[in-house]
N, C-alpha and C positions, 0 to 999 in steps of 0.2 A: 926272393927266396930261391936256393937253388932248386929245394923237390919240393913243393907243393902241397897241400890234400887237397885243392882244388883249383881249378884255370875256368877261364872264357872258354865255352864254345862255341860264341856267335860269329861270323864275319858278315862282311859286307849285304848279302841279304837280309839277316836282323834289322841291323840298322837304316834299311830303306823300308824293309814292312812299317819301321816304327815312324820313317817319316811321313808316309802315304796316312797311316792315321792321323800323323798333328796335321797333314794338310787339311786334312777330314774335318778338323775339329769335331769330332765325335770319341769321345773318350768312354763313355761310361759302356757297359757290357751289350756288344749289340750284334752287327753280321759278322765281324773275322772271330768273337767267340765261337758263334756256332758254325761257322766252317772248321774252326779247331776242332770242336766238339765232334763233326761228323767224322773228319779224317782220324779223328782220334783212336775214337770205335770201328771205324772200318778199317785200320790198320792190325789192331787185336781180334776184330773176328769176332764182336760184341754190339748189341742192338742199338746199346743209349749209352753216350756220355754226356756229364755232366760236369764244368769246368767250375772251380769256385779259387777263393784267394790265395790257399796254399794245400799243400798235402795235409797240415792239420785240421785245416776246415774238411776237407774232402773226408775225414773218420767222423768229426763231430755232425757235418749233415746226413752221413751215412748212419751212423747208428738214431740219431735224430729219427730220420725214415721209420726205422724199425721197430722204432716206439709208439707209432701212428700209423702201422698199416692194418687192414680191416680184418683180417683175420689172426689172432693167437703174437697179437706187438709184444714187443718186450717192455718187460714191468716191473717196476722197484722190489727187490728182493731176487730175482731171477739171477742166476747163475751164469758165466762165460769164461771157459776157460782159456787161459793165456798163456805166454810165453813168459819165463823169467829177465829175457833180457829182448825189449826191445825201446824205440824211443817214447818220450811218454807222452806223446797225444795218440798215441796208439792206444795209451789205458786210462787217459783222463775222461773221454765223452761216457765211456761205461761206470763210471764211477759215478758222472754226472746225472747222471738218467739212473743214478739207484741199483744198480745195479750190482751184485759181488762177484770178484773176482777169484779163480781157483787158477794158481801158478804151476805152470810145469817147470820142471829142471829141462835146459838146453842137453844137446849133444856138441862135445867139447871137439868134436874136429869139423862138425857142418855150422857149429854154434846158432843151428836150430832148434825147434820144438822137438822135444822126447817122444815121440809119436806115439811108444811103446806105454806109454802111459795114461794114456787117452781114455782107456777102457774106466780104470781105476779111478780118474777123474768124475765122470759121470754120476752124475747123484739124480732123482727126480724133478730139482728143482733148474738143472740145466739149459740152456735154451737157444745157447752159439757156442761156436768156437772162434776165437781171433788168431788167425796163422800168419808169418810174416817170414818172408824170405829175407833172411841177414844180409844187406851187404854185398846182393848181386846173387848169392847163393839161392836157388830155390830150394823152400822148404820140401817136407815132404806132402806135397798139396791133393797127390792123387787118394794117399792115405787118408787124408785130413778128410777131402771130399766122399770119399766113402763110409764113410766113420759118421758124418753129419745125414747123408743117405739114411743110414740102416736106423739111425735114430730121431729119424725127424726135429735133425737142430739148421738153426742158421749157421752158413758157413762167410766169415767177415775175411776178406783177406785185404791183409794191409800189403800191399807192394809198392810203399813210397821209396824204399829202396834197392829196386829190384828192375825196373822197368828192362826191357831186352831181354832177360834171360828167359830160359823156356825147359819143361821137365814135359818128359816124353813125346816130343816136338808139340807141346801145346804152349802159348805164352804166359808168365806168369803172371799176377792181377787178370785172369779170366777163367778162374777155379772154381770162384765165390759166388754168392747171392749177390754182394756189394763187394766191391775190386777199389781199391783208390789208390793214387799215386801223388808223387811231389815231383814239382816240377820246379825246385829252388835251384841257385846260382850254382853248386855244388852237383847237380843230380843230373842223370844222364843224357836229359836236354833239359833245358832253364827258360824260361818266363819272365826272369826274374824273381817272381814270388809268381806260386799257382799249384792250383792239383788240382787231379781227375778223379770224376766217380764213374766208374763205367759198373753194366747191369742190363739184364736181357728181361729183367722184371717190370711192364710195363707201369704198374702199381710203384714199384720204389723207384721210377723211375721220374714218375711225376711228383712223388712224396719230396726227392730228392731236390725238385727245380723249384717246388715251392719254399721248403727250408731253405735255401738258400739266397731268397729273393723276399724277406720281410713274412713271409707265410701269409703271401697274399695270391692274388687270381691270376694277375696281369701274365705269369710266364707259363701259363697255363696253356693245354691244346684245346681247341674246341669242345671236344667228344672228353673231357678232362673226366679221369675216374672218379674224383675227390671232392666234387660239389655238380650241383645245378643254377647253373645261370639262371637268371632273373632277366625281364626287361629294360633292367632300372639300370640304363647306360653308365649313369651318374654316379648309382653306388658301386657299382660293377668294375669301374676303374680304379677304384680302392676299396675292392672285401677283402679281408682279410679271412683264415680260415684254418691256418697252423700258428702257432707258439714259432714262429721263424728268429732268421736272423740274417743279416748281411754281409755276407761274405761271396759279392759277387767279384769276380775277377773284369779288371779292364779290357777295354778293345787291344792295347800295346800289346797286350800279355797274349790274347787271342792271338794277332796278325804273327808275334814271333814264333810262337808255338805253332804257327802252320811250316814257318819255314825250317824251324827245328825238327820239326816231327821227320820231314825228308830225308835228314840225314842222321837218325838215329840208326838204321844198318851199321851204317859205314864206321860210327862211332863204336858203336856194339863190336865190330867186326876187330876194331883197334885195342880195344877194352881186352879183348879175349888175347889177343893177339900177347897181350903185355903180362896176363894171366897166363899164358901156355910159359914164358919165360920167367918169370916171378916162380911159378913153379918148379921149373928145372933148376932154379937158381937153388931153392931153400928147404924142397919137401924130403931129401933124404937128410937133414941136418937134424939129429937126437934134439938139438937145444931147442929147436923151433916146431909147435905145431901149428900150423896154417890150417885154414880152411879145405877140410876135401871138400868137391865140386860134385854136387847133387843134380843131375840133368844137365843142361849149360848156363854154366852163371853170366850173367851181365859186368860181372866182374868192378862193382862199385869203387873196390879200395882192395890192400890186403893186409891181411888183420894175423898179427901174430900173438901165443902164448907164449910167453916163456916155459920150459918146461918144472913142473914144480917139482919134480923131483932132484934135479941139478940145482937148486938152489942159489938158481943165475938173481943178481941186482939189477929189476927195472930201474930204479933209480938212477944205477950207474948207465942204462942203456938210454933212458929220456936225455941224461946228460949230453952223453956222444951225438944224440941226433940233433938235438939242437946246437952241438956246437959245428955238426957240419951242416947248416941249415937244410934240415929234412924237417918236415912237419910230422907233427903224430899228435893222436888223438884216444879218446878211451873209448870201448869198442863200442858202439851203439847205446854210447849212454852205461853200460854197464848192467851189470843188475838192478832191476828196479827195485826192488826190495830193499836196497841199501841206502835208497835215497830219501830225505826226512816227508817229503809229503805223502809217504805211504802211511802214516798215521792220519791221514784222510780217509783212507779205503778201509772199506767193507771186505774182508778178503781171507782166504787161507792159502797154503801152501800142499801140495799133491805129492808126499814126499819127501825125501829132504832136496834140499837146493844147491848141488855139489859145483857142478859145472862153471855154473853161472855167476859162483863166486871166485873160483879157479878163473875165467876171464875172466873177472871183475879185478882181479887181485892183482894179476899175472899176466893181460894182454893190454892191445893199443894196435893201432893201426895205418897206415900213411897210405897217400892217395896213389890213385889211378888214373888216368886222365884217357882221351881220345888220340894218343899222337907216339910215338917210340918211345919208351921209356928207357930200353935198355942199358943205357950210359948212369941213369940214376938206379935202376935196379944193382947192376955190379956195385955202384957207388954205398949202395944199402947195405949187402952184404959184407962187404970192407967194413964197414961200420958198426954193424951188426957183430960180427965174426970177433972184430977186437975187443969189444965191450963185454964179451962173453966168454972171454978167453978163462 
C-alpha cells in the first residue's frame, strides 16, 4: 500500500533479541520481561511496571487491582466516569467488575475528555475517573488529576495510545493511580502483542503481578503486602489467593521491548516531526478540523473531521483514498455509545453527546509512522483537496 496506518518498526536488533531467546529455549515470562519491566519504569520516571499480553490485558489487571485492594476497592454499583469516545477495553473491565458508567461528551478539536464537565458528572456514588489521551494527543490530565485530588477518587489513565507524548514536560501514562499502555504492531513501539502497567503504589503494584499470573503466590516479593507465607513449601508453590487470570506476556515480547524501548526518542522525535508538517499542510483549511495539540503529542496518526457544516461526502472522500491507496480508519473506534454492546452496560450519559457523534459521523483518520512522511502528506492533501471540492 502506498500510505499505510501502520509499518514495522523493528530492525535488525529485534530480531536478534528474538533469536538469543529461541537459543535460550526459555520462552515463557522470565528475565528479559523484567528488564523490560524495569527499563520501562525508569524511562517514565515511575516505581513499578508491570508487562502482561496486551494493552487490553494491562486495563483489565488494572482495574482487577482496584477491586481488591485493602482499603475503599471498587465495588459493583460504584460509579467511573468516562470518555464518550475511546477504544473498548478501555470500558469493558469496569463494566465487568459491576461497575457504572457516566459518559462525557469529547472536545471536537483535542477529541478529548470535556474536562469542563467533570464537576457535573460527580454524584456520591463515584469512585474514579478513566482519562485517555486520543491518538498521541494528551488529555487534559493535570485537570483530571486534580479533580481526582480534591475528591478523593481513583485516577485510571489509559495511555495505550499515547505513549511519548508529554503535558507540561511530564510523560503521559504517569498522571494515574494505574497508567497502562499497548504495545501492539501498530503502536509506538510493538512487542508484537503486549502492554504495560506502570504504578508508584506498592499495594497495586503487587495486586497487579498477582492478577496477572493465575492470582497465585509464586510472583510475589518476599515481604509481599497480600498474604503471609506459611512453611508448607509444598503448598506455597501453588497458593492461590486472587480471582486472577493469565495474561502473562512471553520472554520474545520482553527481549524486544528492551530493544524498542531505546529507540522510542528517536521515533517520538520523527512522529512530531510529521505532525509539525501534517499541520502546516491542513490546519488553516475551513473543510478540515484536525486535532489541536494539548502539551506534546506523540503524534499516533492524524485524525480528521469533516466540517459538518460544509456539508462535505465522507463517502465520496473513503472513496478517493482508497483508490489512491491511503489507508483510513474510524477514529478510535468512534463513539462508543453507538456500538450494539453498550446494551450490556450499566450506564448514563453527563449531558448530551454532541461531539462524539460529529466524529463518529464525520471523522476517520490515516497513519503516522516513524520515518518522513512528507511526499504522502502532500499526496493526502491532493487527495483530500479534490474529494472536497
Amino acid at each position: 500500500m502506498y500510505y499505510e496506518l501502520a509499518a514495522s518498526t523493528w530492525g535488525p536488533e529485534e530480531v536478534e533479541a528474538l533469536h538469543r531467546v529461541i537459543d535460550s529455549n526459555m520462552f515463557t515470562m522470565g528475565e528479559n520481561v523484567r528488564r523490560f519491566e524495569q527499563a520501562f519504569a525508569a524511562k517514565f520516571g515511575v516505581k513499578h511496571g508491570v508487562m502482561v499480553n496486551s494493552g487490553s490485558s494491562a486495563n483489565l489487571v488494572a482495574v482487577a487491582a482496584l477491586a481488591y485492594k485493602r482499603e475503599k476497592p471498587l465495588q459493583r454499583s460504584d460509579e467511573v466516569i468516562v470518555p464518550a469516545i475511546s477504544w473498548s477495553t478501555t470500558f469493558y473491565p469496569f463494566q465487568q467488575y459491576g461497575l457504572k458508567l457516566r459518559f462525557l461528551d469529547v472536545e471536537l478539536d483535542t477529541l478529548n475528555m470535556d474536562v469542563s464537565k467533570l464537576e457535573a458528572a460527580l454524584t456520591p456514588r463515584t469512585r474514579a475517573v478513566a482519562v485517555v489521551s486520543i491518538l498521541g494527543n494528551p488529555a487534559a490530565l493535570d485537570v483530571v488529576r486534580a479533580f481526582c485530588d480534591k475528591h478523593d477518587l481513583i485516577m485510571f489513565e489509559d495511555n495505550c495510545e499515547s505513549m511519548g507524548a508529554t503535558l507540561n514536560g511530564k510523560p503521559t501514562g504517569t498522571y494515574g493511580d494505574l497508567n497502562t499502555f499497548s504495545l501492539f504492531f501498530s503502536h509506538h513501539i510493538s512487542t508484537m502483542e503486549g502492554g504495560m502497567i506502570l504504578t508508584d503504589n506498592d499495594e497495586l503494584y503487587q495486586l497487579c503481578r498477582a492478577m496477572r499470573n493465575h492470582g497465585w503466590t509464586r510472583d510475589q516479593p518476599a515481604d509481599s503486602m497480600l498474604f503471609e507465607r506459611s512453611e508448607d513449601d509444598f503448598f506455597e508453590a501453588y497458593r492461590f489467593i486472587l480471582p486472577g487470570y493469565n495474561v502473562r506476556p512471553l520472554e520474545l515480547s520482553g527481549a524486544v521491548g528492551v530493544e524498542q524501548l531505546k529507540k522510542l526518542d528517536g521515533f517520538t522525535a520523527v512522529r512530531r516531526a510529521n505532525g509539525t508538517y501534517f499541520t502546516q499542510r491542513f490546519a488553516a483549511d475551513p473543510r478540515f478540523i484536525i486535532q489541536r495539540e494539548n502539551g506534546e503529542s506523540s503524534w499516533f496518526s492524524f485524525t480528521f473531521i469533516l466540517n459538518p457544516n460544509m456539508k462535505l461526502d465522507r463517502k465520496r472522500v473513503m472513496q478517493s483514498l482508497k483508490a489512491a491507496d491511503i489507508g483510513y480508519r474510524i477514529i478510535t473506534g468512534g463513539n462508543f455509545l453507538r456500538h450494539d454492546v453498550i446494551k450490556h452496560f450499566d450506564y448514563d450519559c453527563v449531558g448530551p453527546i454532541i461531539n462524539a457523534n460529529i466524529a463518529h459521523d464525520h471523522g476517520f483518520f490515516v497513519g503516522n509512522h516513524p520515518f518522513d512522511l512528507r511526499d504522502r502528506i502532500d499526496t493526502l492533501y491532493q487527495v483530500l483537496d479534490e474529494a472536497t471540492r
